[in-house]
TORSE-380540 format. One line per field, with one value per residue: residue number from 1; residue in one letter; x, z, y of N, C-alpha, C in turn. Coordinates in steps of 0.001 Angstrom, whole numbers. Each point is the difference from the previous one (the first is absolute). Example, Ala and Ser with C-alpha at 12.3 -4.5 7.8 and 13.67 -1.06 7.14 Angstrom:
2
pos	1	2
code	a	s
nu	13190	-350
nw	7800	-720
nv	-5690	1050
cau	-890	820
caw	0	60
cav	1190	1190
cu	900	-770
cw	0	730
cv	1200	1090
This chain:
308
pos	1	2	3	4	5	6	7	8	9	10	11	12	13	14	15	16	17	18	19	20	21	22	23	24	25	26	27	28	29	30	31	32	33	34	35	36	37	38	39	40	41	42	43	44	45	46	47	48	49	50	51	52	53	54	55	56	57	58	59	60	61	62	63	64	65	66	67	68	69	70	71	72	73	74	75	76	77	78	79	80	81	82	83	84	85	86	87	88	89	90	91	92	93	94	95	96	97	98	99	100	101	102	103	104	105	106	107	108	109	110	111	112	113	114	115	116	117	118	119	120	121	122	123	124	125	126	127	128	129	130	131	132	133	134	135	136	137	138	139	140	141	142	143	144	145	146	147	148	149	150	151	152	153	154	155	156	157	158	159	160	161	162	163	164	165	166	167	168	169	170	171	172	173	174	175	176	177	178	179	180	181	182	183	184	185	186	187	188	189	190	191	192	193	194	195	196	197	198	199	200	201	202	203	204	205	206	207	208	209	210	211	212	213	214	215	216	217	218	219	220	221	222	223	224	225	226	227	228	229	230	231	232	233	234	235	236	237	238	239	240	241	242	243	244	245	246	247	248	249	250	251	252	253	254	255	256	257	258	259	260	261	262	263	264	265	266	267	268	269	270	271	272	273	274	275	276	277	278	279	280	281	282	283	284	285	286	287	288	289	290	291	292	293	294	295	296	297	298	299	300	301	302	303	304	305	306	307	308
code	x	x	x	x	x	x	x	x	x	x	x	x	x	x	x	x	x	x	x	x	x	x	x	x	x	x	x	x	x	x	x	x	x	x	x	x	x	x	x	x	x	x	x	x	x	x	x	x	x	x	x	x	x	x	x	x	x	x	x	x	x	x	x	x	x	x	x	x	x	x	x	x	x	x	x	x	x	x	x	x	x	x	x	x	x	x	x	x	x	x	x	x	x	x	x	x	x	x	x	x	x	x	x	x	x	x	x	x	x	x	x	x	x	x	x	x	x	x	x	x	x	x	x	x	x	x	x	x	x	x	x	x	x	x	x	x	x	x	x	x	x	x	x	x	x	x	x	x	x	x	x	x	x	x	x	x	x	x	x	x	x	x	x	x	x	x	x	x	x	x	x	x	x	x	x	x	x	x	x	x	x	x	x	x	x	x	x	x	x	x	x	x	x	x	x	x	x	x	x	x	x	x	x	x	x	x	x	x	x	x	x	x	x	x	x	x	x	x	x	x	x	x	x	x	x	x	x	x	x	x	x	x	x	x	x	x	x	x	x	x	x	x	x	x	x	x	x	x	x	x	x	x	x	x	x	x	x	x	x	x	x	x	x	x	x	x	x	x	x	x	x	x	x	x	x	x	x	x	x	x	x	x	x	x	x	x	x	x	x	x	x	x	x	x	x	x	x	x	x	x	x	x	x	x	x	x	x	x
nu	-13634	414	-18	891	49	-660	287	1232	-788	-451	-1118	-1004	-299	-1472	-49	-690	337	-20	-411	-418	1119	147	714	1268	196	585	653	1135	671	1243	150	106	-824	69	-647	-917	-372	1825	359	-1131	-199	1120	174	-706	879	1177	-1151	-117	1241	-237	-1033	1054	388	-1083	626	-33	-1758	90	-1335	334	-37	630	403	1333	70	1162	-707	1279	-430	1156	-435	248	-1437	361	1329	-900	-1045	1085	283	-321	280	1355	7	-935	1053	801	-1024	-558	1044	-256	-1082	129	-447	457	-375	1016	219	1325	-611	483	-49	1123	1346	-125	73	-660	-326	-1054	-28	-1031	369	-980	694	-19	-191	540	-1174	497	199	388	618	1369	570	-870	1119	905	459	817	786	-685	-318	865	-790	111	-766	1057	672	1041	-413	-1582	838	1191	-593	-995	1369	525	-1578	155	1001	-677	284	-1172	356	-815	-31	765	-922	151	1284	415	-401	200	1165	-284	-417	203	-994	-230	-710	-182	1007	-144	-709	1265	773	-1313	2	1644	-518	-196	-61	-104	-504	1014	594	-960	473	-662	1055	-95	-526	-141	-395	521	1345	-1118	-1077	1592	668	-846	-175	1127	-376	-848	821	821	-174	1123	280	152	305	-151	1612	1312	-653	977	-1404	610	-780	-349	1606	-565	797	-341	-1475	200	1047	-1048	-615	-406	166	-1298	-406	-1424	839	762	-1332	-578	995	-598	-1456	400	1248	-877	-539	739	674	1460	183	1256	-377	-673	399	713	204	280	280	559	273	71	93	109	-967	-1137	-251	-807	1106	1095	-582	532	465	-85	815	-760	1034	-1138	-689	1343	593	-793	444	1731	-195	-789	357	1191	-523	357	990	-80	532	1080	505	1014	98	-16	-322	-596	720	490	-585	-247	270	813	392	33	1353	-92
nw	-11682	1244	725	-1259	-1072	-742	1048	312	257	983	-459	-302	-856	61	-1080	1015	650	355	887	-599	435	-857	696	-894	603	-353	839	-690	1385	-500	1221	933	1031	1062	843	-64	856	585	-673	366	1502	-446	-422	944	702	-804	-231	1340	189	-1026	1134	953	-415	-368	1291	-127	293	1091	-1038	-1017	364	-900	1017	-73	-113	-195	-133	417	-576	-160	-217	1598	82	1125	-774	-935	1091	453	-1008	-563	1559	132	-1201	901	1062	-796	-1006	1226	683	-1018	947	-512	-1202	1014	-1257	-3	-753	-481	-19	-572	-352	972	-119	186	1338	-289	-338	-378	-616	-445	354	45	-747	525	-589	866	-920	1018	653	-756	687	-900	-631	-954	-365	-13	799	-803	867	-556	1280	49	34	651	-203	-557	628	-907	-729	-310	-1377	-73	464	-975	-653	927	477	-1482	-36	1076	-1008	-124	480	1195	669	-1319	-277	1391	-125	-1061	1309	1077	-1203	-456	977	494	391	-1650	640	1178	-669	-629	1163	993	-1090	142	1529	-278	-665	-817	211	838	604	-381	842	-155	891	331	717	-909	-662	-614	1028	680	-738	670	1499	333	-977	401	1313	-59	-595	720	914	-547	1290	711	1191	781	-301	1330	-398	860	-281	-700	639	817	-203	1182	-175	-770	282	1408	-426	-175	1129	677	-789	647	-1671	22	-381	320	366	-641	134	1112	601	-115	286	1032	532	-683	943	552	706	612	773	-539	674	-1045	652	-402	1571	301	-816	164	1041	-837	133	1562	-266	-327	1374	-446	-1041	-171	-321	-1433	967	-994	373	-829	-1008	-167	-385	470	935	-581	-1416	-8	198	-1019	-1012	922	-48	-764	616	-722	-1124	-349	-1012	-137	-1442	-503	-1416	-805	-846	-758	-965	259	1360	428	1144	542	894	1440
nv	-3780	374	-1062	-563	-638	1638	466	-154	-342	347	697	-83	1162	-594	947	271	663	965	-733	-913	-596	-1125	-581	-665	-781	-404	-840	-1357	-761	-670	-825	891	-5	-621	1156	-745	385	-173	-1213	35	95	-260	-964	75	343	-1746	-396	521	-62	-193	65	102	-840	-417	100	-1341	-631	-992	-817	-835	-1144	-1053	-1055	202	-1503	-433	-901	-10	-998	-315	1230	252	-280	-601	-512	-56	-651	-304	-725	-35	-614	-459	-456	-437	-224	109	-562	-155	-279	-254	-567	-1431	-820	-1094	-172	-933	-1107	-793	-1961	-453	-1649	-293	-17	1243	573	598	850	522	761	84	1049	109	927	1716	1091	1676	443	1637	-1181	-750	-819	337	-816	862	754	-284	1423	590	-378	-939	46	-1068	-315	-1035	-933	-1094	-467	-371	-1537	-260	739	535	428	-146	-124	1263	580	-371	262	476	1322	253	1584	-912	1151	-304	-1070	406	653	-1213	-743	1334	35	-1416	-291	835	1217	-315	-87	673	-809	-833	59	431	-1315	-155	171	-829	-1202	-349	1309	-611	-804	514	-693	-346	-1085	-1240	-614	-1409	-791	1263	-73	321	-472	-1124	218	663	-523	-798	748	-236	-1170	-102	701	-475	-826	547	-978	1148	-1103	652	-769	1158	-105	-1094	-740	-938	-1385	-510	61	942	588	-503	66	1217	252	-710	1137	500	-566	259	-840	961	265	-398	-467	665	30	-1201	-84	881	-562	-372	111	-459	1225	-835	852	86	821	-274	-970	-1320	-361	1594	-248	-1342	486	1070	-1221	256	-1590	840	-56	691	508	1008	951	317	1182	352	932	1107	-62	1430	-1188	-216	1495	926	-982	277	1882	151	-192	940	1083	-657	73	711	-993	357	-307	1252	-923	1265	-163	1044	-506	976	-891	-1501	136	370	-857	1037	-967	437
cau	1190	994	1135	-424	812	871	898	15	97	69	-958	-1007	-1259	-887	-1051	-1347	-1206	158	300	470	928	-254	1467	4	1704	156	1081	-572	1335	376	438	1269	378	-42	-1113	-1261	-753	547	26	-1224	719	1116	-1215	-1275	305	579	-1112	-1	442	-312	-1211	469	1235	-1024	-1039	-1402	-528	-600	-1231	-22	1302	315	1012	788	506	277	395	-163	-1067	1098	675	-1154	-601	509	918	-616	-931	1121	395	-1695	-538	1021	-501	-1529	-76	875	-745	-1071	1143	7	-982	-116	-951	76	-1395	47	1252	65	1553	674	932	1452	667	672	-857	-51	-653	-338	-1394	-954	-540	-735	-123	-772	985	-610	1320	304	644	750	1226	-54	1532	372	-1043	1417	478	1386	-39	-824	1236	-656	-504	-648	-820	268	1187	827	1205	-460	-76	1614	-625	-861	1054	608	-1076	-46	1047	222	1420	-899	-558	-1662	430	26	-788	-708	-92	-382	-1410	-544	87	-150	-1504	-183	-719	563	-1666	611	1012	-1362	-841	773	-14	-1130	-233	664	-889	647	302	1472	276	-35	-167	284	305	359	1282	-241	1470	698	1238	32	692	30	-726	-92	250	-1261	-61	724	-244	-1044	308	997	1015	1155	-68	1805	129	1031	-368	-705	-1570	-1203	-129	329	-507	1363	620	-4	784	893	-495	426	910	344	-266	-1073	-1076	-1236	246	297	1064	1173	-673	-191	1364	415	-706	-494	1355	79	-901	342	1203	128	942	1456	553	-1427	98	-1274	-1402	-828	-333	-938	-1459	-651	-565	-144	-1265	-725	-1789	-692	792	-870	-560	947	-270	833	-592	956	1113	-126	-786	742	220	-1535	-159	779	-819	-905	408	621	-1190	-1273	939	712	1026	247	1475	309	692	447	243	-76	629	120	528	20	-184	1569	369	1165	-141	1094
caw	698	161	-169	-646	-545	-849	664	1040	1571	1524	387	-923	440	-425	390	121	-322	-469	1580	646	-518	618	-218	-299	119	1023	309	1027	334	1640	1102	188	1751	896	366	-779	624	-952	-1161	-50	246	-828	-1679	334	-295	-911	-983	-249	-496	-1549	-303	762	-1352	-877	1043	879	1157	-382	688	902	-370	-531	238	-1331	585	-88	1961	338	405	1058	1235	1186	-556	1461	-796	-852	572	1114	-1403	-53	1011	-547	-929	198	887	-558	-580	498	462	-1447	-716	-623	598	-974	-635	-233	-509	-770	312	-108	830	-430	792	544	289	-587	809	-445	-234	-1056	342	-1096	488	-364	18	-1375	-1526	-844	1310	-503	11	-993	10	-823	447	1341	-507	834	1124	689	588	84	1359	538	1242	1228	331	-703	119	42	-844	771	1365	-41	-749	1320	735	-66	171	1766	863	383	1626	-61	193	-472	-251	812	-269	-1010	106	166	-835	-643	682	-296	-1281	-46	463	337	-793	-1026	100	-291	-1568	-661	423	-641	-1387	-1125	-557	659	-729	-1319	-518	973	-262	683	4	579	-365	-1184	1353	406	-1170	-1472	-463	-58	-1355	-532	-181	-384	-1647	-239	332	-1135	656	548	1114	799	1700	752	371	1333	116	282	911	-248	1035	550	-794	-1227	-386	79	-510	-1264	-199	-38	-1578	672	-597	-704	-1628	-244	345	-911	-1113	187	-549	-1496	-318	536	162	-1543	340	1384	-295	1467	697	624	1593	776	374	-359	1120	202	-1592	344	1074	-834	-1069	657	142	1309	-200	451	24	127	-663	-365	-632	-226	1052	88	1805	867	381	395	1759	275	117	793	1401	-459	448	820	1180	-532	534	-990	34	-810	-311	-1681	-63	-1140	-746	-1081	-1109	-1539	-512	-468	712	518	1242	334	1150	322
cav	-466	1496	-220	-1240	-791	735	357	-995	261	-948	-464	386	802	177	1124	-336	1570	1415	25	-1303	-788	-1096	-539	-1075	-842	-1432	-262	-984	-304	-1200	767	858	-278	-1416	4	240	1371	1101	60	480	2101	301	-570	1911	1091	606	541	1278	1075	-131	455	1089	950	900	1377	-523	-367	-1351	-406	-1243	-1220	-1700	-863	-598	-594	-1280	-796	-1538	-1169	-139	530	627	1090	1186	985	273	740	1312	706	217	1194	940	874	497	886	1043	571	339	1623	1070	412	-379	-1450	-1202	-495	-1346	-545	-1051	-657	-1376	24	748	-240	1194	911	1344	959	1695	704	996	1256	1279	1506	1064	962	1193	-478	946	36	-1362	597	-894	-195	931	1769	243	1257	800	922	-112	-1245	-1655	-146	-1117	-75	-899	1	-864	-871	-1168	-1297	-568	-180	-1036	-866	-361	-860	-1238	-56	17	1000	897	301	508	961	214	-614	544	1510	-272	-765	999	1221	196	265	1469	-114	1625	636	1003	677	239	1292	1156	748	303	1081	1580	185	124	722	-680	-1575	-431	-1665	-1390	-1083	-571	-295	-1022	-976	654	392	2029	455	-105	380	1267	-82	-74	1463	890	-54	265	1563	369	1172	-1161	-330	-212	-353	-91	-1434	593	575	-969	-312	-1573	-265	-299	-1444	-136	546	-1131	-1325	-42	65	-1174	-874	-961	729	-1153	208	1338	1252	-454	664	1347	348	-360	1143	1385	756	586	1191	607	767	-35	795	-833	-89	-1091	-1277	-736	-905	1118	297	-1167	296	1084	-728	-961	345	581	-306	1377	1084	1146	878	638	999	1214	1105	1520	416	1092	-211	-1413	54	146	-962	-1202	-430	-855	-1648	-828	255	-1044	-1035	-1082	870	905	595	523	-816	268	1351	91	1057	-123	-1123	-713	-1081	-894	56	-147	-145	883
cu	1022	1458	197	1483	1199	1215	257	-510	-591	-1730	-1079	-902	-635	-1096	-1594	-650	1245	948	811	596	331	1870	-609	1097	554	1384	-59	1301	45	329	1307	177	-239	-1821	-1156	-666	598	-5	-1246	-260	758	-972	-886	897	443	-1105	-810	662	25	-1288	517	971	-932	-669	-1651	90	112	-1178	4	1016	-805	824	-24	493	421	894	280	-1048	802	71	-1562	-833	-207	757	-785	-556	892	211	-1483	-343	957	-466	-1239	100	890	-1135	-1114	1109	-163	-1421	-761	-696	322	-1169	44	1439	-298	1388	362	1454	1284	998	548	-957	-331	-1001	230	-1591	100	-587	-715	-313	-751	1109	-1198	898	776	1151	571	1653	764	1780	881	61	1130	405	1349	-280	-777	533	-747	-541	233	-575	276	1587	243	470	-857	466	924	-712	-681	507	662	-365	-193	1231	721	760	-855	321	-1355	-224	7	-847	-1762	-456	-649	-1257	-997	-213	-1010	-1832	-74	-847	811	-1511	1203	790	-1134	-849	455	284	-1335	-221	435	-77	862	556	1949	301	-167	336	537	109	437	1192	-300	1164	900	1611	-509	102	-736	-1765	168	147	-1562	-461	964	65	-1498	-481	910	1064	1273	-283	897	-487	1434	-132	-146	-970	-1138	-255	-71	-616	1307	245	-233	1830	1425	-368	534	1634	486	-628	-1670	-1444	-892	393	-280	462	541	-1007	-303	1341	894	-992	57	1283	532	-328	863	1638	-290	1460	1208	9	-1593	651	-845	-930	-756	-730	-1264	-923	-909	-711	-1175	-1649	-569	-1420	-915	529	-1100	-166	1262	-1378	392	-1496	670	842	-183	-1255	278	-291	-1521	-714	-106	-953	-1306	-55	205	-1596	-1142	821	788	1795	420	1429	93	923	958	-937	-766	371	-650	648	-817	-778	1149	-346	1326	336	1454	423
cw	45	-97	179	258	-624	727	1613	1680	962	-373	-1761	720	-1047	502	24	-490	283	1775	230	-1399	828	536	486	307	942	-90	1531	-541	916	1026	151	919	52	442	-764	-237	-581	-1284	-865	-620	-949	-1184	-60	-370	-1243	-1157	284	-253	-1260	142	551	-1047	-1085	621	43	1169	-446	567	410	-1207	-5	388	-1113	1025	-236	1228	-625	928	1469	1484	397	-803	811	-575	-900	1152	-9	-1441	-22	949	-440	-824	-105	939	-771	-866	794	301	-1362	103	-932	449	-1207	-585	-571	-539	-425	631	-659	384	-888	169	717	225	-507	402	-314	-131	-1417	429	-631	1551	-915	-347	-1020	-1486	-20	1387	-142	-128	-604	120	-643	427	694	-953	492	798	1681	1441	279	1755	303	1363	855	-407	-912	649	1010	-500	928	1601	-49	-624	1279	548	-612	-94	1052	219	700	1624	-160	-55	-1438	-923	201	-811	-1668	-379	51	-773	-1391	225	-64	-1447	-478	-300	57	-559	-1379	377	201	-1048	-679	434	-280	-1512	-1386	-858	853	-195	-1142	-573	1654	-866	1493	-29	294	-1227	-755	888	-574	-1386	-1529	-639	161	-1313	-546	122	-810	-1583	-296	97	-1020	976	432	1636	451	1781	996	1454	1236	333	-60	1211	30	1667	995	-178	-1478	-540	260	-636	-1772	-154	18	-1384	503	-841	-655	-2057	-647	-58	-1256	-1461	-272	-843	-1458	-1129	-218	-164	-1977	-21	1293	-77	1865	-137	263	1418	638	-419	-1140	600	-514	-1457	61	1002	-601	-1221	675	-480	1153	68	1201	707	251	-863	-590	-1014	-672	299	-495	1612	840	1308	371	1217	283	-86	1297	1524	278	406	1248	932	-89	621	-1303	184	-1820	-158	-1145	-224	-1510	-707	-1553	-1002	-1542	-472	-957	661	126	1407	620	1581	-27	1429
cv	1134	-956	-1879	-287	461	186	-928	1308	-595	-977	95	792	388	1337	-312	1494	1181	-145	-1487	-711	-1280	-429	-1630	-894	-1241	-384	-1200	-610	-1214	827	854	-534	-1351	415	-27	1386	1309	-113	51	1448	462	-125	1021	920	641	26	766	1451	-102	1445	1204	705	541	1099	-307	-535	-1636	-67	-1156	-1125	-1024	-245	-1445	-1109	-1422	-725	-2064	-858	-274	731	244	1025	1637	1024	842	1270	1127	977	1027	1390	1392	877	537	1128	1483	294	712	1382	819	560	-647	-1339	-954	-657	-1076	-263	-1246	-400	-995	-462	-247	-1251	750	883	1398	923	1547	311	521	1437	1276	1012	743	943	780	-362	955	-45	-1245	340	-1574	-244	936	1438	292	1214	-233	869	-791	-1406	-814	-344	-1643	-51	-1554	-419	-1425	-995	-1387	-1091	-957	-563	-1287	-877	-1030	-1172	-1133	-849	-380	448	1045	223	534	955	857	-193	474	1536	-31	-56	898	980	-735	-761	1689	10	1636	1025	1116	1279	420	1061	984	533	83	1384	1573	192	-116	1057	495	-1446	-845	-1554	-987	-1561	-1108	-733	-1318	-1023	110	1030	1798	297	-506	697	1725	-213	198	1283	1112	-15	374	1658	274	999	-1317	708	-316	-562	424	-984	-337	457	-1200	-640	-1312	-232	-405	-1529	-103	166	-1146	-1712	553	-28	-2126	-744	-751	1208	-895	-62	632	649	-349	115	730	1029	-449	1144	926	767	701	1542	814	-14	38	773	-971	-546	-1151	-1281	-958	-265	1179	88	-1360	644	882	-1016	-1329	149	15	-878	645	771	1316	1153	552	1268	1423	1101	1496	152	414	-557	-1959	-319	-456	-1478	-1004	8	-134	-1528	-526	448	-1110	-1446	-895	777	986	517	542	-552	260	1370	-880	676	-406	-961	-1009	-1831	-415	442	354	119	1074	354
């Protein structure tokens, strides 16, 4: 076992031989959206980036599923294709699952990937010096709060919907490609909000993580669904948590301090990257159609966060 229990990160990997390493991981949720299909898609995606933040491949998935006796089994189907169809987009093949039933709908996967053992990229390993990359834009949580809420513009909803179906495939192989002896720690951004699983990296690197706050990227309407307090209950735990750890700049707002706490779901790739080799990243990435922002810095320290 390369990587267990001992230490918290995204997935388990088990070493097979000298070439192949096994990844391991699952993750399964109620709905975000109103649509079956997307919220499907979404459920795909966000277990797989667990296999993408270890700098593997997915082979194939278990659908995890609990469904009310109650509703259309049509919904289910639409749930189902969703996420079958985002797993077949990885490359990957669904090989069965398990359901029972619920009062509440739910829905994820079980995913085993591959990865070289000497090419495993881990939550740990962040240098000074080195800058923070992400790969999808902030602020599902407040969005998908909205939407149930009915303050939601579609539109906005829409752009949510899209960012967080996106697989992070892409962004992942760019950073495999430019290799570990530059990427030194990745981590996916999903309910722990931006701030609290950079903490998870930044204590585990024994380094502190300066975010600049202009620099972050907020989907659109994230910024005004947070100035109306319109945040999921996460957020506030997230922040009762995490803010022990994090030093925000005078001039950042509470909404803005709350949105940096907002949870995410299949967020995107937070990676630290040698500086010299960020730009090279970013267009990487973006040539693969994804997207990519530098979103801060690594220093000497401790694991404190700090926003600025």
């Amino acid at each position: 076992m390369l990587i267990g229990l001992a230490e918290p990160d995204d997935a388990a990997v088990y070493k097979l031989n000298d070439q192949q390493a096994i990844i391991s991981t699952t993750d399964f949720f109620p709905p975000v959206v109103d649509d079956p299909y997307a919220f499907g898609a979404i459920a795909a995606a966000n277990a797989l980036s667990d296999v993408y933040a270890m700098g593997g491949e997915p082979l194939f998935a278990i659908n995890l599923v609990a469904f009310p006796d109650t509703l259309d089994l049509a919904i289910l189907t639409d749930i189902l294709r969703g996420g079958g169809e985002n797993i077949k987009a990885a490359g990957a093949v669904i090989a069965g699952g398990h359901t029972v039933t619920d009062k509440e709908p739910k829905y994820g996967l079980a995913v085993t990937g591959v990865v070289h053992p000497e090419r495993i990229f881990t939550k740990g390993g962040a240098q000074p010096g080195d800058a923070l990359i992400l790969t999808k834009p902030l602020g599902t949580g407040v969005i998908t709060t909205a939407l149930k809420r009915e303050q939601a513009d579609p539109a906005h909803v829409q752009a949510a919907v899209e960012s967080m179906m996106r697989l992070n495939q892409s962004a992942a192989r760019a950073a495999t490609a430019l290799g570990k002896p530059h990427i030194h720690a990745i981590t996916d951004i999903t309910g722990y909000s931006l701030l609290g699983h950079a903490h998870e990296m930044a204590h585990l690197s024994a380094a502190n993580f300066t975010f600049w706050f202009d620099a972050l990227p907020w989907l659109p309407g994230a910024r005004e669904y947070a100035q109306l307090g319109t945040f999921p209950g996460g957020t506030t735990r997230n922040a009762d948590y995490f803010r022990q750890w994090t030093d925000f700049a005078p001039t950042i707002s509470e909404e803005a301090q709350m949105l940096c706490f907002d949870p995410q779901t299949s967020g995107g790739l937070l990676i630290a990257v040698a500086a010299a080799y960020a730009d090279g990243l970013i267009e990487a990435i973006e040539r693969g159609g994804a997207w990519a922002w530098k979103i801060g810095s690594v220093n000497a320290g401790s694991g404190r966060i700090i926003v600025r």
